[in-house]
C-alpha beads as a LAMMPS data file, in Angstrom:
LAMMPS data file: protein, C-alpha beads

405 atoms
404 bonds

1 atom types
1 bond types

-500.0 500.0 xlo xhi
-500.0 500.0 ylo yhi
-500.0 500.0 zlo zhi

Masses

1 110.0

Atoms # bond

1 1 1 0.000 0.000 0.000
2 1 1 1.432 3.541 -0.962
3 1 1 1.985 5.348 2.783
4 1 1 -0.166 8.648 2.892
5 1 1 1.463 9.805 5.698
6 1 1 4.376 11.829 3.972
7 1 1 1.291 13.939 2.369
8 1 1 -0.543 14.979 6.018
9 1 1 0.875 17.184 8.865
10 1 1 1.294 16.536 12.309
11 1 1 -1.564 17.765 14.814
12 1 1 0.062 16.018 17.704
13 1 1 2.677 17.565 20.332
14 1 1 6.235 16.359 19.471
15 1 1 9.503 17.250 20.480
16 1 1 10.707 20.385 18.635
17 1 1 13.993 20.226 16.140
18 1 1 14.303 23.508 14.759
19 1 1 13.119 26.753 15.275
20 1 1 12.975 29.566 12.206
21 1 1 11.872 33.016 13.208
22 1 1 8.744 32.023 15.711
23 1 1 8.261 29.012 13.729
24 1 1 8.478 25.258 15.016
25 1 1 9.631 22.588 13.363
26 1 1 8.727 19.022 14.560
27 1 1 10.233 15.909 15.038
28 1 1 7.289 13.553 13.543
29 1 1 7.019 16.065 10.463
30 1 1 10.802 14.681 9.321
31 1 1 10.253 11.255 10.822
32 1 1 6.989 10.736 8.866
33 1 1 8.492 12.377 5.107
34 1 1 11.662 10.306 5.709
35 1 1 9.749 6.642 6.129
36 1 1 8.363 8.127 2.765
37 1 1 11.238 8.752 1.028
38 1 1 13.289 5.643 2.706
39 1 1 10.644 3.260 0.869
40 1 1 11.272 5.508 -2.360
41 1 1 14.831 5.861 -2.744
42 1 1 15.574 2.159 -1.147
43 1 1 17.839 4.537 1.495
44 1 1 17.597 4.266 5.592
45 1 1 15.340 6.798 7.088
46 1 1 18.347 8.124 9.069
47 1 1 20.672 8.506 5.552
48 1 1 17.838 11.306 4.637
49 1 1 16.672 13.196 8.056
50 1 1 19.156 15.425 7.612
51 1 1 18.266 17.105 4.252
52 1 1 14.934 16.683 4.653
53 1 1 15.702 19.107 8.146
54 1 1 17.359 21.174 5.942
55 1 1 14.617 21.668 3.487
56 1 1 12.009 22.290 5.960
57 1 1 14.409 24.631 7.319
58 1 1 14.585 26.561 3.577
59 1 1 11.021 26.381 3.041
60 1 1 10.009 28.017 6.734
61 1 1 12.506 30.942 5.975
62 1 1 11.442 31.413 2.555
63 1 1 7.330 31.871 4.105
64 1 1 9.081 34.417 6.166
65 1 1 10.273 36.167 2.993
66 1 1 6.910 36.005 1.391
67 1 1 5.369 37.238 4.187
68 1 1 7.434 40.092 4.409
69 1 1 7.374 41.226 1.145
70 1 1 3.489 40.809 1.350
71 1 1 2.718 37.764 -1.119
72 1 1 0.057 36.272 -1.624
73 1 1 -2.388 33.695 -3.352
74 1 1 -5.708 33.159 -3.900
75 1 1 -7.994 30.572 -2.680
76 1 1 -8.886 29.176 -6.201
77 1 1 -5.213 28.819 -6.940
78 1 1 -4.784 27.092 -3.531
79 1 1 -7.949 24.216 -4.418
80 1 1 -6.438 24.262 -8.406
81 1 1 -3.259 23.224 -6.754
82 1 1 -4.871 20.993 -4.247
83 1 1 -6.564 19.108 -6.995
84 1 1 -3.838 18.426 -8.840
85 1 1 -2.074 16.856 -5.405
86 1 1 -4.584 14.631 -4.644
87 1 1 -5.446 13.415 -8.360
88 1 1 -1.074 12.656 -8.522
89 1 1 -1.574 10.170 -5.179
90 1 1 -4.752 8.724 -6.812
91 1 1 -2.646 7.925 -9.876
92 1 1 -0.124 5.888 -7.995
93 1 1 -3.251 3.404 -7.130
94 1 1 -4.228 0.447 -9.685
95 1 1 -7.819 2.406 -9.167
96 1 1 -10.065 4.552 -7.673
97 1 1 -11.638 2.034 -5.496
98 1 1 -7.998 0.828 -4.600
99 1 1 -7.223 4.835 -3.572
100 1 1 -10.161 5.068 -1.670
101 1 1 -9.888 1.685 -0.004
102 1 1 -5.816 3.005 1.134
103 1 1 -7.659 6.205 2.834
104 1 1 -10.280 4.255 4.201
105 1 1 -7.118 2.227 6.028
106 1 1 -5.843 5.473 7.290
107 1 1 -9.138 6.301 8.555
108 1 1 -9.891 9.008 6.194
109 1 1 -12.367 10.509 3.350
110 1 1 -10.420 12.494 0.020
111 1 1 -12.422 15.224 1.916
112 1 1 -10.104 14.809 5.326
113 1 1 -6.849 14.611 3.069
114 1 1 -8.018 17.636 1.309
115 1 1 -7.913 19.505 4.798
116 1 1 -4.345 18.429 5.498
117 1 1 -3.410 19.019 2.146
118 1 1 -4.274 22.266 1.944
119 1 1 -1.470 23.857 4.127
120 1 1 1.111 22.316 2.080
121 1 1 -0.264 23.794 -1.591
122 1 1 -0.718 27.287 -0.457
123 1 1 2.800 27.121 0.933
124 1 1 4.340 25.689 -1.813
125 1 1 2.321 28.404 -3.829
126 1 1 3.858 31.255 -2.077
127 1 1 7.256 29.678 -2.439
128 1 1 7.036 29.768 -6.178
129 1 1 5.467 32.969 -6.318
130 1 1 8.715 34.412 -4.170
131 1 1 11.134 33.017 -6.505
132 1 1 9.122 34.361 -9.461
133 1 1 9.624 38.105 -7.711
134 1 1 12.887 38.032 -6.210
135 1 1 14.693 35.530 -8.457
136 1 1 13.547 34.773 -11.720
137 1 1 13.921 38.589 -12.798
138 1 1 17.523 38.768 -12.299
139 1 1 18.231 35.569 -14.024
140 1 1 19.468 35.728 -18.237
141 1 1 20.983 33.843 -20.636
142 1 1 22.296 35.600 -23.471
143 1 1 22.938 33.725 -26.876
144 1 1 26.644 34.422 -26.869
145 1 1 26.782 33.541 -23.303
146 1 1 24.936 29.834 -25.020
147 1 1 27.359 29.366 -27.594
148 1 1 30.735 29.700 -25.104
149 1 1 29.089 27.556 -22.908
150 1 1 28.625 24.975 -25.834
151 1 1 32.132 25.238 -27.279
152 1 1 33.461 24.897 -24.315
153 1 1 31.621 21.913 -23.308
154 1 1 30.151 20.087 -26.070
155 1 1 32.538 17.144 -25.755
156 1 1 30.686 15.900 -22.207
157 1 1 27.415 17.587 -22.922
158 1 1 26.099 17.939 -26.458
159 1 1 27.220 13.237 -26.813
160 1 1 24.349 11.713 -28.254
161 1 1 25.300 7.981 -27.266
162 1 1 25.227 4.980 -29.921
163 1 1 21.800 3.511 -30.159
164 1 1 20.637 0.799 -31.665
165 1 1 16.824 -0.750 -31.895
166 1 1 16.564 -4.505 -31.184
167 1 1 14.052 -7.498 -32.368
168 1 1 14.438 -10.719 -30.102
169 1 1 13.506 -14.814 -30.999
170 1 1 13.410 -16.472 -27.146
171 1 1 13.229 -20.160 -27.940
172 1 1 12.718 -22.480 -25.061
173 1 1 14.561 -25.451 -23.843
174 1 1 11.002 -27.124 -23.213
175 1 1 10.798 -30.311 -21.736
176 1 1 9.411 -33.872 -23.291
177 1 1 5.755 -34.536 -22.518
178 1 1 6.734 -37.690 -20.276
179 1 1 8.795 -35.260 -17.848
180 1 1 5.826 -32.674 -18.166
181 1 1 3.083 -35.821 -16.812
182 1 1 5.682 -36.717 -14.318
183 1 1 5.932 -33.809 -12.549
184 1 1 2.342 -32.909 -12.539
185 1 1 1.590 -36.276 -11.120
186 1 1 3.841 -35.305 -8.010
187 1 1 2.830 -31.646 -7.807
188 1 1 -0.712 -33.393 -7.490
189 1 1 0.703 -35.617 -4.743
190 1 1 1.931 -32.399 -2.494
191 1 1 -1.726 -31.288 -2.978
192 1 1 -3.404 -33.907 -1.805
193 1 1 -1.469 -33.856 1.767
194 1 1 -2.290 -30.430 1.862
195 1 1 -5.944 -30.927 1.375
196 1 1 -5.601 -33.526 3.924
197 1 1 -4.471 -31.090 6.698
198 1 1 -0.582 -31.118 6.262
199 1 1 1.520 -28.114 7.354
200 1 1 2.739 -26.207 3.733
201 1 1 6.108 -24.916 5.342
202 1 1 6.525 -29.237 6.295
203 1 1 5.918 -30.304 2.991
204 1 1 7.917 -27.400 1.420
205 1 1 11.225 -28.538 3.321
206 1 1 9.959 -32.008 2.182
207 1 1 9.026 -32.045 -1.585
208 1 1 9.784 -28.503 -2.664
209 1 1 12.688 -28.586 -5.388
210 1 1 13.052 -24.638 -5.035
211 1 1 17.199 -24.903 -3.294
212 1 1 16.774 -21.389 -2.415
213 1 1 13.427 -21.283 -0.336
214 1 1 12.799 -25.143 0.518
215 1 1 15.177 -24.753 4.360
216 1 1 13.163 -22.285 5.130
217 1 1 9.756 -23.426 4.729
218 1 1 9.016 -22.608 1.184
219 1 1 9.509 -18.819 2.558
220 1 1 10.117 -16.516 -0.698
221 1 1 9.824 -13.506 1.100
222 1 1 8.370 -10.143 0.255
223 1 1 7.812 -9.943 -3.959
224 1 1 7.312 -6.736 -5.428
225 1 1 5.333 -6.110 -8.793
226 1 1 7.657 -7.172 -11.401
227 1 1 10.207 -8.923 -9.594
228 1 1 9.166 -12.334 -10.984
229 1 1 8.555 -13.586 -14.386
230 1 1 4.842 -12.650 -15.816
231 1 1 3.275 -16.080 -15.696
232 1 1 3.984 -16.511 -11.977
233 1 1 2.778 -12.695 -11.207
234 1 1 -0.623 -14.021 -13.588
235 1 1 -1.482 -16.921 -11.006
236 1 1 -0.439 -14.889 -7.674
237 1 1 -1.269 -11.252 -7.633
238 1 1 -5.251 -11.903 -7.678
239 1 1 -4.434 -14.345 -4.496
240 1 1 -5.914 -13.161 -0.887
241 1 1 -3.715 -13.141 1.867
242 1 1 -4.151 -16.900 3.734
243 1 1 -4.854 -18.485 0.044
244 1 1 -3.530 -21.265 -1.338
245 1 1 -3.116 -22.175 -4.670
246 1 1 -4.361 -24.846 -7.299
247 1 1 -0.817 -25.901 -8.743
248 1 1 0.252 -23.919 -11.723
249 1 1 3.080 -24.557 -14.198
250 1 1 5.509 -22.158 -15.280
251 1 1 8.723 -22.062 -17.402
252 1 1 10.264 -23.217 -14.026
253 1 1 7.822 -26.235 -13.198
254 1 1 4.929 -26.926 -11.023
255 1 1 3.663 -24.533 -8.370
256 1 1 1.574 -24.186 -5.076
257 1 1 2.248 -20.625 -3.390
258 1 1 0.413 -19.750 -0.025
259 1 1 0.088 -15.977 0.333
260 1 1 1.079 -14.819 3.985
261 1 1 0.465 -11.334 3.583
262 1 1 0.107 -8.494 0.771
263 1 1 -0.381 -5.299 0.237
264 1 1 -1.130 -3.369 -3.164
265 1 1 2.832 -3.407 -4.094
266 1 1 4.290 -6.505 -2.865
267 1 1 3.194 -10.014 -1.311
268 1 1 4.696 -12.118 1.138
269 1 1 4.933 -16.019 -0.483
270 1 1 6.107 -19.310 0.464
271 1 1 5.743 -21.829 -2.339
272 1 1 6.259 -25.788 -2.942
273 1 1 8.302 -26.227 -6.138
274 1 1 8.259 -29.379 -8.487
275 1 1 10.695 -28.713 -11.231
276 1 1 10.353 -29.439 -15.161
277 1 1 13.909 -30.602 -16.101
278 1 1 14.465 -30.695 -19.828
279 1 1 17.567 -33.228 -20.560
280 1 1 19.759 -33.434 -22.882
281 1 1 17.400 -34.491 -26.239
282 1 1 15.149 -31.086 -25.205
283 1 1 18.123 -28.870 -25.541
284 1 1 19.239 -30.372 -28.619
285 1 1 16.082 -30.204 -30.158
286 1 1 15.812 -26.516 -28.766
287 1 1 19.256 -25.448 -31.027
288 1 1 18.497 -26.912 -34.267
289 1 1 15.325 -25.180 -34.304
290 1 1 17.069 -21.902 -33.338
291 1 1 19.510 -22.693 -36.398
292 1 1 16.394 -23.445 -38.224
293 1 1 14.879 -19.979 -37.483
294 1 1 18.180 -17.994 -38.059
295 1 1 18.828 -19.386 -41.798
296 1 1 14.980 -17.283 -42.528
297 1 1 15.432 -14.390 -41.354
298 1 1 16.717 -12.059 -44.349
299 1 1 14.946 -8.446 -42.888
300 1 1 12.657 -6.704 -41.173
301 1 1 10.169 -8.311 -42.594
302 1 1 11.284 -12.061 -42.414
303 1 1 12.730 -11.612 -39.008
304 1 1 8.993 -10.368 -37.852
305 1 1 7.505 -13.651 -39.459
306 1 1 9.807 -15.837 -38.202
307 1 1 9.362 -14.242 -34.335
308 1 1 5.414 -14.545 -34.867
309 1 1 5.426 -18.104 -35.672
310 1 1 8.367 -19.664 -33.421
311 1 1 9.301 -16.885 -30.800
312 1 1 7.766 -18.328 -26.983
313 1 1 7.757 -14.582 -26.095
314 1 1 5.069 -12.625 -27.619
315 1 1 6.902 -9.328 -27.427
316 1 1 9.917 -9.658 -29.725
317 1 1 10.478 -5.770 -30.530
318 1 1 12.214 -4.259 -27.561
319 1 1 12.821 -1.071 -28.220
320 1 1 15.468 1.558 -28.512
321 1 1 18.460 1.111 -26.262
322 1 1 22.087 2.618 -25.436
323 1 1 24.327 0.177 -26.703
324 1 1 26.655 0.843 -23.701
325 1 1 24.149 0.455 -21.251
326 1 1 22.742 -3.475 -22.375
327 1 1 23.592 -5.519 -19.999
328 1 1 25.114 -8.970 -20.372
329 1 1 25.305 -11.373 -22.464
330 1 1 23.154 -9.579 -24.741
331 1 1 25.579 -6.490 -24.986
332 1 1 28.771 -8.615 -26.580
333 1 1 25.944 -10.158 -28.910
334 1 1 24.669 -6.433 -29.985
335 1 1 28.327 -5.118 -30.903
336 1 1 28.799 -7.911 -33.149
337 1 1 25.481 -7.410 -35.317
338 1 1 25.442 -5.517 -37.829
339 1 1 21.789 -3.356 -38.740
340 1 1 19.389 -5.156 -40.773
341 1 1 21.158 -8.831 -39.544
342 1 1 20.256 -11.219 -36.860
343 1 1 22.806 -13.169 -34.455
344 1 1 23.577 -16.484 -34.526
345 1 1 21.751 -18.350 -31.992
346 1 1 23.236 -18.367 -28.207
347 1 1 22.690 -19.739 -25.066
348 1 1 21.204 -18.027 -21.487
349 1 1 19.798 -20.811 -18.607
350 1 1 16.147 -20.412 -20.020
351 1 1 17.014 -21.365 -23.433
352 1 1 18.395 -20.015 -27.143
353 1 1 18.000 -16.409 -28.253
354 1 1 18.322 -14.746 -31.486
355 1 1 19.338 -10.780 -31.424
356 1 1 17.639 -8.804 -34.731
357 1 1 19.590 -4.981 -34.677
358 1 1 16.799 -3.342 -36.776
359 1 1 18.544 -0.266 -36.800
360 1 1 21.845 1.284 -35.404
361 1 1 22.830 5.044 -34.973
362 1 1 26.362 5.897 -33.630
363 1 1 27.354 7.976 -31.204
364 1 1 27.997 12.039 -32.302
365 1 1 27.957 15.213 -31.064
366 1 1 25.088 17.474 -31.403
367 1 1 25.408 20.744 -33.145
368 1 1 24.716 23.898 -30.891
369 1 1 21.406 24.015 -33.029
370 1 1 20.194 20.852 -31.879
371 1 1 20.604 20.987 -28.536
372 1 1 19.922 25.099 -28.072
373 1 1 16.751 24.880 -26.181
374 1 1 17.924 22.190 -23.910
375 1 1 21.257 23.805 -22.950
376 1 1 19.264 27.489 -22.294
377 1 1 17.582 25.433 -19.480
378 1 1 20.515 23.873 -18.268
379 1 1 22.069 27.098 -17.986
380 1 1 18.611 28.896 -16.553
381 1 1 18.307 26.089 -13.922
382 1 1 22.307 26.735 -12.918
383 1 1 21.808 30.278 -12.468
384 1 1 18.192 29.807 -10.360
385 1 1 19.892 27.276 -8.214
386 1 1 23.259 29.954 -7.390
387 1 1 20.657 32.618 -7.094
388 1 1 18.333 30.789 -4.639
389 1 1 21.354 29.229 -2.294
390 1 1 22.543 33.284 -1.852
391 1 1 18.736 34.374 -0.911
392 1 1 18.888 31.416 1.399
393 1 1 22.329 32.228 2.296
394 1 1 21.366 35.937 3.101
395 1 1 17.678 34.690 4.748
396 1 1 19.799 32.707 7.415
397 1 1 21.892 35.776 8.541
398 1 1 18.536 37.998 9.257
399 1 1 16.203 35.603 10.668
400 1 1 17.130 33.453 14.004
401 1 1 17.737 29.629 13.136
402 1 1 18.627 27.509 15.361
403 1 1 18.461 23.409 15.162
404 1 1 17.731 21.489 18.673
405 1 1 20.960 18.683 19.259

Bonds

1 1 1 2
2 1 2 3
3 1 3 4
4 1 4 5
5 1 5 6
6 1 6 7
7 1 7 8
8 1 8 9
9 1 9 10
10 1 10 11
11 1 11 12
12 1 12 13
13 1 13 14
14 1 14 15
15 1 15 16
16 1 16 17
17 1 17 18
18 1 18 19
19 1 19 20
20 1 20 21
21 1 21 22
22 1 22 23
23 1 23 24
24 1 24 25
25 1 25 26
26 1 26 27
27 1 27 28
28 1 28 29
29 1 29 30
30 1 30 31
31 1 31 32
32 1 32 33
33 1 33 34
34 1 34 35
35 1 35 36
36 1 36 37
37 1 37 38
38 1 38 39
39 1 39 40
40 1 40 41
41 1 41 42
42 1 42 43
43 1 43 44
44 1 44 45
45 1 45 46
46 1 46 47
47 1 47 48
48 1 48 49
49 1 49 50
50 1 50 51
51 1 51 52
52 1 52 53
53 1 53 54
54 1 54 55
55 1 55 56
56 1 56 57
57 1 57 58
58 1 58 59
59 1 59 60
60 1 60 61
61 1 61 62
62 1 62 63
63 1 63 64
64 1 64 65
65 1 65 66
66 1 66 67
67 1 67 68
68 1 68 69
69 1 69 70
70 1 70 71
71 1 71 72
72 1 72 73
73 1 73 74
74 1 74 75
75 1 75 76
76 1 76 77
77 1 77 78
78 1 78 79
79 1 79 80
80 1 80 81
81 1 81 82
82 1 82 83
83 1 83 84
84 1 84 85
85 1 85 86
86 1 86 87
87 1 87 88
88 1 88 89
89 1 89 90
90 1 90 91
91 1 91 92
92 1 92 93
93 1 93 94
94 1 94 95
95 1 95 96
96 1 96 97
97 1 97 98
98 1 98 99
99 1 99 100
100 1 100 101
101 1 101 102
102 1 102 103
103 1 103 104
104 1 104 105
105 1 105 106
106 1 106 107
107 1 107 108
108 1 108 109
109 1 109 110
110 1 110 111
111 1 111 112
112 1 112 113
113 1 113 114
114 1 114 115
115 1 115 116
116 1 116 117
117 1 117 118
118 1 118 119
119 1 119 120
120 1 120 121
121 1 121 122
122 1 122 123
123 1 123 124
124 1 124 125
125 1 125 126
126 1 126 127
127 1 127 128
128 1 128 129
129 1 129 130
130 1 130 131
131 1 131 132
132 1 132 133
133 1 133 134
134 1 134 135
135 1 135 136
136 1 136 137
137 1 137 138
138 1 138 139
139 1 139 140
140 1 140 141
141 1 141 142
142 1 142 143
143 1 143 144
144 1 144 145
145 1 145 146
146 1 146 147
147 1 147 148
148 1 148 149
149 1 149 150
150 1 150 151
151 1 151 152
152 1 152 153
153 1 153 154
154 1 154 155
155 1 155 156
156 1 156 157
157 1 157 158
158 1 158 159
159 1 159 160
160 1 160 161
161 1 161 162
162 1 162 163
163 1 163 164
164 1 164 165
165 1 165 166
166 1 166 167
167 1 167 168
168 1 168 169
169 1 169 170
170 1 170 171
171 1 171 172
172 1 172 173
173 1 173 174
174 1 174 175
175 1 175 176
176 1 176 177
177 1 177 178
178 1 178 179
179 1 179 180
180 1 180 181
181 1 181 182
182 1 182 183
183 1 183 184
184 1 184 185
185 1 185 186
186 1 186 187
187 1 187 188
188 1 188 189
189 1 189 190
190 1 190 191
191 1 191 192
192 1 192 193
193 1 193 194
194 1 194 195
195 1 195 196
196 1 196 197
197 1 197 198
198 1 198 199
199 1 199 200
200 1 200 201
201 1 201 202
202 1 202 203
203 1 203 204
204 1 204 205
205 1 205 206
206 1 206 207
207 1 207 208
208 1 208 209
209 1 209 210
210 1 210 211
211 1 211 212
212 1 212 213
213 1 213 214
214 1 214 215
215 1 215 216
216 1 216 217
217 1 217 218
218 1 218 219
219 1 219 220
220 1 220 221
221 1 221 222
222 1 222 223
223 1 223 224
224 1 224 225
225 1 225 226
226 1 226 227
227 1 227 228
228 1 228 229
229 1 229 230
230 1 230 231
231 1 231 232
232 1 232 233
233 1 233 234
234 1 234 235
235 1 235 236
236 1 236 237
237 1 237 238
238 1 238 239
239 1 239 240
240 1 240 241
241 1 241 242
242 1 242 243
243 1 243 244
244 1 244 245
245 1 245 246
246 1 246 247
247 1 247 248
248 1 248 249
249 1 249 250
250 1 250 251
251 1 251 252
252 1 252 253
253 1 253 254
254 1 254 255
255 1 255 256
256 1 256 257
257 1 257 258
258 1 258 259
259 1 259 260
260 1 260 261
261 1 261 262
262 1 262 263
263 1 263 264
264 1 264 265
265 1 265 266
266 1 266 267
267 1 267 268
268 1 268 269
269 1 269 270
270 1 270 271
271 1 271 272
272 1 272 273
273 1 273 274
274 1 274 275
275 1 275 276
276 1 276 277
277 1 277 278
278 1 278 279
279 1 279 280
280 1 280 281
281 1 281 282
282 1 282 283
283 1 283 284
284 1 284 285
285 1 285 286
286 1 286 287
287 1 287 288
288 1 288 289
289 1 289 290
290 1 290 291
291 1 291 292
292 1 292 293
293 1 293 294
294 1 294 295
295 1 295 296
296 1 296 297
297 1 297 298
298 1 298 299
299 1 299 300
300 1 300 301
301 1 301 302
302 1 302 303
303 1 303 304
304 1 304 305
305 1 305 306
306 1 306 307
307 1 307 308
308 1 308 309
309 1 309 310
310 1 310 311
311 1 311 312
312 1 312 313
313 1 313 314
314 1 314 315
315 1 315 316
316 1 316 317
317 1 317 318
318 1 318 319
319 1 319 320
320 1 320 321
321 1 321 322
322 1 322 323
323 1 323 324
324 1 324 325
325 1 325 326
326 1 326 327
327 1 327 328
328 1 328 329
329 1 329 330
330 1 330 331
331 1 331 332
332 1 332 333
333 1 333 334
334 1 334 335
335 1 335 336
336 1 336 337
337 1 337 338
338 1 338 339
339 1 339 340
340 1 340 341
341 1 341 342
342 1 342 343
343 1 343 344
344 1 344 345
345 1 345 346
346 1 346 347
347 1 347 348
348 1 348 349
349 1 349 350
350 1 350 351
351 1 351 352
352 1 352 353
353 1 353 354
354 1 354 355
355 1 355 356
356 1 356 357
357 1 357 358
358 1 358 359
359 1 359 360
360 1 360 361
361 1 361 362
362 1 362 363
363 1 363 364
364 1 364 365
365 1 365 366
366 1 366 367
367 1 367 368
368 1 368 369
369 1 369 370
370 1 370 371
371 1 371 372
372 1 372 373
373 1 373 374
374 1 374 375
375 1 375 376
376 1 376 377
377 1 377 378
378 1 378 379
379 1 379 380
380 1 380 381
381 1 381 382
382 1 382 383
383 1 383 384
384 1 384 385
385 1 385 386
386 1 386 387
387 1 387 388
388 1 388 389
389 1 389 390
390 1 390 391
391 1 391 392
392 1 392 393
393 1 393 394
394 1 394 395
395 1 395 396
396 1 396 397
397 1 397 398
398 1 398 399
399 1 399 400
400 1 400 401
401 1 401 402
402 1 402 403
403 1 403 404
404 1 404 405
């Protein structure tokens, strides 16, 4: 479940960090927005308390400002902006129902999170409509001032990286129909004890051929969305916590997966594993047809025929990439193709691949006419950030700041 609590303020006493001016700053505000961005960033709350201090630091000194110099907004750009705030966190949700099912969690209507929203979007309001007075004014880019900049430069900035677009033929090692039966008639074994009343995590340590998970129960730990391969997330994510499921096959084997927990992100699993082992004949039979498939593909056009009729992924095109950021094996397989060819067949643990390089564009640097517009806001966003760290700077000597140890 996406946390709300980074987006609502603290109405409880709490031991004071800061003060600005006469303004408090307190503990829970930080702890609360730094559990946020912890779960965000993959960082420890503690890694982050500090800036985030900082900022709220910056943002109560720069209401002071505003204040003084007597800006304003209006209500209707205060609800505009509220609007917008609340229909970004109903976004992040799979739906509305799901959004409205996360606030009825934290005990709340989008009418109660509109009310503790509504602090935060007129302040952020007055912020930007400070920097629009005091900064923004004294803040140009002239076009000479553009061109040294690019000149001097243009050898780290203006690179446009090697690219090259890239079809892809995944052809399964897929096991024998006898080893297929096999396997299903033990996965339907393990089912039947459970049905009968035996403990999952028992007959997980027992049957399960999962190396990784079977010591511990069958315990796979907390999944995220798209941590696993799509036809396991298929026969999971619409499980209820305390579920258990029918067995399901996958490119791995058979499965049964118990859901512990979940919430609308990630799931808590433990699973009994019967494994599909192809042998030797499977992966023989597996590279001649990926030889077979290589010898038809010509172009575009044969190379999209041949992926419609023997590819066992759907979704052979895969896009634009930067050659020097594909990662292995793939990326020594890339360098080697030439546009408008395929690779010869090669090898990864879930079975033979062919590479298709539809297209290839080198590496150059960009003229200063191409890349005009985005420099001018480099350089704009430069200057705002000098311009607002020496009204900070100054804001710090004339109003009383001091942070609690």
């Amino acid at each position: 479940m996406i946390a709300l609590v980074f987006f609502l303020y603290a109405t409880t006493a709490e031991r004071i960090v800061a003060k600005v001016g006469g303004n408090l700053i307190l503990e829970n505000e930080i702890d609360e927005a730094a559990v946020y961005f912890s779960l965000q960033l993959g960082t420890s709350p503690a890694e982050i308390k500090e800036r985030l201090l900082n900022d709220a630091i910056e943002r109560r000194l720069l209401l002071i400002e505003a204040e003084k110099e007597s800006i304003s907004v209006e209500k209707e750009e205060v609800e505009a902006m509220l609007a917008e705030t609340i229909a970004d966190i109903s976004r992040r949700f799979p739906s509305r129902e799901d959004f409205e099912a996360a606030l009825k969690n934290e005990n709340l209507t989008t009418e109660e999170l509109k009310n503790r929203s509504r602090k935060e979007a007129a302040e952020k309001l007055l912020v930007n409509r400070l920097i629009e007075k005091k900064i923004a004014p004294t803040i140009s880019v002239s076009p000479t001032e553009l061109r040294r900049y690019y000149e001097e430069h243009k050898e780290s900035i203006a690179v446009r990286p090697a690219t090259v677009k890239v079809k892809h033929i995944m052809i399964y090692v897929k096991p024998s129909e006898a080893t297929i039966m096999d396997a299903a008639r033990r996965i339907g074994e393990v089912q039947n004890l459970l049905a009968r009343g035996g403990s999952f995590a028992t007959l997980a340590r027992e049957f399960s051929e999962d190396e990784n998970s079977r010591k511990r129960g069958g315990m796979l730990g907390k999944l995220k969305r798209g941590e696993t391969f799509e036809e396991f997330e298929k026969a999971v994510w619409s499980m209820k916590p305390g579920e258990i499921s029918q067995p399901f096959q996958t490119r791995l084997g058979f499965h049964i997966v118990e859901v512990l927990n979940r919430d609308k992100e990630s799931m808590l699993l433990r699973q009994i594993l019967i494994k599909v082992k192809p042998n030797a004949q499977d992966t023989e039979r597996a590279r001649e047809l990926a030889k077979k498939v290589q010898v038809l593909i010509k172009d575009d056009s044969t190379f999209d025929a041949a992926a419609k009729k023997y590819s066992d992924e759907p979704e052979y095109d895969l896009g634009e990439y930067v050659e020097d950021q594909i990662r292995p094996p793939f990326d020594e397989v890339v360098k080697k193709v030439p546009a408008g060819q395929a690779s010869e067949p090669f090898t990864t643990p879930i079975g033979y691949h062919i590479l298709y390089v539809s297209e290839r564009v080198e590496s150059k640097i960009l003229t200063f006419d191409e890349i005009r517009d985005q420099l001018y806001g480099f350089l704009y966003q430069m200057k705002l950030k000098e311009k607002y760290d020496l009204l900070i700077g100054n804001l710090k000597k004339e109003i009383f700041v001091q942070v609690m140890e």
